[in-house]
Each structure stands twice: as structure tokens, then as C-alpha cells.
N, C-alpha and C positions, 0 to 999 in steps of 0.2 A: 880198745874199748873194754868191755864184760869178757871176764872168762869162758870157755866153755863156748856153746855154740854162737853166741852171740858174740863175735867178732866183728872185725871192720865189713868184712866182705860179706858176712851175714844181712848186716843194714843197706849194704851196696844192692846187692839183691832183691832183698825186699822192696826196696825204694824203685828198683826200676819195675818189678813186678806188680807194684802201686801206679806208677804213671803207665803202665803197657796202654790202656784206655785213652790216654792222650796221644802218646805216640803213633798209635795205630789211627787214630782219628783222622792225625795232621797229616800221614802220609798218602791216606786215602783222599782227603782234597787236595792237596798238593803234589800227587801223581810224582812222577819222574825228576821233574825240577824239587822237590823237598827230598824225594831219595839224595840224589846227587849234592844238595848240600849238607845233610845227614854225613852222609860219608866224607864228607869231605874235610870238617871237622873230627869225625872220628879217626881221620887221618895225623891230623894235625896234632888233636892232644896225645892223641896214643903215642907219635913221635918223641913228643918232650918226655912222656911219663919214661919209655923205653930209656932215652937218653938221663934220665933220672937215676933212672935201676942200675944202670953200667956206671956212672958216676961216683952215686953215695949211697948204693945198695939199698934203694928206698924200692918194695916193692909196687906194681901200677896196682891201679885200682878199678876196679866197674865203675866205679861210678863215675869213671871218665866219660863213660855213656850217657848219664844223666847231663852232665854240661854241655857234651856235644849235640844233644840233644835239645839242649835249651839253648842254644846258641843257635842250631839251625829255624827252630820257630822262632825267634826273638829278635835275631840280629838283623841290623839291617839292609837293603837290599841294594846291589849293583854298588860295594864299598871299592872291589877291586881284589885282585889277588893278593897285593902288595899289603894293604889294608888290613883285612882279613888276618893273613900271616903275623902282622906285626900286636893285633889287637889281640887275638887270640893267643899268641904266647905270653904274653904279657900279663895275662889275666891266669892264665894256666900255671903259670911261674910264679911269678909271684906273690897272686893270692893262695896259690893252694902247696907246689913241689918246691917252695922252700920253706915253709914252715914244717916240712915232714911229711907232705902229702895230704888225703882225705882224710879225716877225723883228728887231724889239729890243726888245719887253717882257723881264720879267724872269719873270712866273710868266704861266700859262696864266690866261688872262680867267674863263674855264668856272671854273676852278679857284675862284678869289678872287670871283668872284657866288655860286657855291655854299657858298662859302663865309661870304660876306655871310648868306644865307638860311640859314643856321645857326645863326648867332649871333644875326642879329637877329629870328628867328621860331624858336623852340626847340621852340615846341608844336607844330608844321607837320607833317602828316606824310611822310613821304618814298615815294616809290614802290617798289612790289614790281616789280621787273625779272621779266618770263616768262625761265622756263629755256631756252630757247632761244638765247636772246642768247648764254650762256657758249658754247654750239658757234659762232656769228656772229664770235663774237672771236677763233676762233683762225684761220681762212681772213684776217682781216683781218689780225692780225699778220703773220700770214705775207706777206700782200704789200706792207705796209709794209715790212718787211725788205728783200721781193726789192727793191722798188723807191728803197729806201735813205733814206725818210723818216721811219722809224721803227729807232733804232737795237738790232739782235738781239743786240748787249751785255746790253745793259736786262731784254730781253723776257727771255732766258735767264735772268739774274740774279735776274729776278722769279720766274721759273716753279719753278727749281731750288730758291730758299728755299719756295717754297711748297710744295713737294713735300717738302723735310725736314719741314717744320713736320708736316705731313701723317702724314708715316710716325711721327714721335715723337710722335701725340699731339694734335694740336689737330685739331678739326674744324671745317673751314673750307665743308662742303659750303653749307649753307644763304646762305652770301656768295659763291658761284662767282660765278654771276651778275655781282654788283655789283663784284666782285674784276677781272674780266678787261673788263668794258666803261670801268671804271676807270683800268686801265691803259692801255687803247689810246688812249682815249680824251681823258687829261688826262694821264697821268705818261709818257708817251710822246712827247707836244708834241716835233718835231725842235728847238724855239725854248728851251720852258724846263727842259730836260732837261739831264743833263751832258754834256760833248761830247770829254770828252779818251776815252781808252778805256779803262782803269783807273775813271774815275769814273762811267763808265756802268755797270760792271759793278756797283757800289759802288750808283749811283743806283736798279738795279733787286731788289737785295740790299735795300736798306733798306727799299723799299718792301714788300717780302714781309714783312722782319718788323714795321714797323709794323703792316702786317696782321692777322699771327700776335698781337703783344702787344694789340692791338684786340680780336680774337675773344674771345679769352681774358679779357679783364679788363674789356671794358666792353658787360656784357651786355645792356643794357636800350638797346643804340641798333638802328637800323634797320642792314642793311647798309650800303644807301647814304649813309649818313651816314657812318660807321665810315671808309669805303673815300675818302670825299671829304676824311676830316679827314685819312686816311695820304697822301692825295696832296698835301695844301697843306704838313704839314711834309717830305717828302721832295723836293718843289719849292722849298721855303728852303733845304733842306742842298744842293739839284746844285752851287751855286757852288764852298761849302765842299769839297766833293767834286775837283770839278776843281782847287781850290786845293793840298789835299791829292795828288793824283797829280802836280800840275806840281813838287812840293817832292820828290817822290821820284824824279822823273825825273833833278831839276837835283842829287839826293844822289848818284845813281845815276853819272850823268855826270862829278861833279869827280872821286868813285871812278877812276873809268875814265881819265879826262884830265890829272886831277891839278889 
């Protein structure tokens, strides 16, 4: 990334110093059983990352924290050992330590494992987030913002559709929860999020309505399922997104220059 202090491990940092609010939340309702799967995952990725570093000298990252993290509140429940192992490397590999690690994958790891255990376990149940977590995730936003690893394009863009959708009509409360730990969480990534400013606002826009057309139309899924499939396709379109804002810049600009 940025020279100077602002490094990979810089972001790493600060990112998880921005969700500490979450984390602390979910482990305090989920006692013992969310420690044990916490670790258990941080088990797991930390293995590949290690087996990473001895390999092709890629060093590991914190933010292996962040996914192990998002895996233990997200993922689904009673998948199996078997399961678990095979989903979770999958998602650890190849979305993230072979493209070079954290800060050049292309989609959030959390993302594309959760995603893995969706498609490949359908019957699996997903977990009921405690209502608490929705209040957990807005102190975290907010200091993701301050601290500039979570960009407040997004956040806003997200909040704002969700708040139309709201007012005209769709009720979104029974997904709050899985809605806003969602977002901070995996569509917020500073890595696979949009990064121009136009496409973040776009980036966090679409996420709200994938949401909204999710609630609405596909009623027999869990929230956290709903909320994990709007973040894997609004993490394929960030690209297109910033593709889209750089083509209006460069419309904008010959306008202007000739």
C-alpha cells in the first residue's frame, strides 16, 4: 500500500481496532461456544497463512483476524469439521494467499468461504445474529470512517438506500442485524471495495438495494444468508464500478480540455 506508516499492517490494525465493538459484543452474547469457534478459525487461517510464508515468502497478515472473525459470527452452524476445514481453506486460498495475500486479493476471503458454505451445504443452518450487534455496528462504522479504513462513501450510500427502501415500503427490520454486521464487516473490506469516490458511493448504493430486492423476493432464506449473497455480488460489480466512474471522469475531463 502507502509509504511510510501507512502500510498493509497499518490498515490491518486499524480495521480490527474499528470492529473491536463488534467482536466484543458477539463474544459477550455468545459466551464460550463463539470463543471456541473464534479460535478455531484463527486456527485454521493462521495455518494456511504460516504455510504461505514458508512456501512463497508472502508474509501473514492481521487481518487474518478480521476473517476469522467474520467467519465465526457468519458462518454457518453444525457444518462439521470436515466442512468447515474444507470451506474455509478454500476461501483463505484462494481468494486471498494466492493472489499475494491481503491487500491484493480481489474479493474479501470471509466473503467467497461464506460463500463456498452456501452453495456447498444449502441445508446448513445459518445463524441468528443477537440484536445487539445492529447497535455494535454503528460505533464501528463510525470509527472505521474516523480512522479512514472503512470508506463513509459506502457507509452513507448504504445507509441512505436502506433508509429509502424503509420509508417506501420494505421491511428490513428482522435483517438489521445481519444487514449492518454485513456491511462492516465484509462490503466494507478497504481491499475489495470500490476505491475511486463516485464508485464507492455506487458501491454502497447497490449494496442497500441488493438488500432491499433480497428482503422482498427471497423469503424463505435466513438473513444471513440473503445479506452474504448481496455482498459477494456487490464485491464482483466494485471493479465495474470504478471502471464506470473512471470513464466519466475521462468524459468529464476531454469536455473540459478538449
Amino acid at each position: 500500500m502507502m509509504r511510510g506508516i501507512w502500510d498493509r499492517e497499518t490498515v490491518a490494525v486499524l480495521l480490527l481496532a474499528a470492529l473491536l465493538p463488534v467482536g466484543v459484543t458477539w463474544l459477550l452474547a455468545g459466551g464460550t461456544d463463539a470463543l471456541l469457534r473464534l479460535v478455531f478459525f484463527l486456527v485454521v487461517a493462521g495455518a494456511w497463512h504460516v504455510v504461505w510464508m514458508l512456501a512463497r515468502a508472502q508474509p501473514p497478515s492481521l487481518a487474518g483476524i478480521v476473517t476469522a472473525l467474520a467467519l465465526a459470527m457468519l458462518a454457518p452452524q453444525d457444518l462439521g469439521l470436515v466442512a468447515l476445514l474444507l470451506s474455509t481453506s478454500f476461501g483463505v486460498v484462494i481468494a486471498e494467499l494466492a493472489f499475494g495475500g491481503w491487500g491484493r486479493n480481489v474479493l474479501n476471503p470471509a466473503t467467497v468461504t461464506l460463500a463456498f458454505m452456501g452453495f456447498g451445504y444449502p441445508a446448513a443452518p445459518w445463524p441468528d445474529l443477537p440484536v445487539q450487534l445492529w447497535w455494535a455496528a454503528i460505533p464501528a462504522a463510525l470509527l472505521g470512517a474516523i480512522l479512514g479504513v472503512m470508506s463513509a462513501r459506502l457507509l452513507l450510500g448504504a445507509a441512505l438506500t436502506l433508509i429509502a427502501a424503509s420509508l417506501l415500503g420494505a421491511d428490513l427490520s428482522d435483517a438489521l442485524p445481519a444487514i449492518t454486521i454485513t456491511l462492516v464487516l465484509l462490503v466494507a473490506d478497504p481491499v475489495a471495495s470500490a476505491s475511486t469516490a463516485l464508485g464507492r458511493w455506487l458501491n454502497g448504493v447497490l449494496y442497500g438495494a441488493f438488500i432491499t430486492l433480497s428482503v422482498e423476493n427471497w423469503h424463505d432464506a435466513a438473513p444471513v444468508q440473503l445479506c452474504v449473497s448481496a455482498a459477494l455480488l456487490t464485491s464482483l460489480a466494485a471493479p465495474l464500478l470504478d471502471e464506470a466512474a473512471l470513464l466519466l471522469w475521462l468524459q468529464r475531463r476531454k469536455r473540459r480540455h478538449g
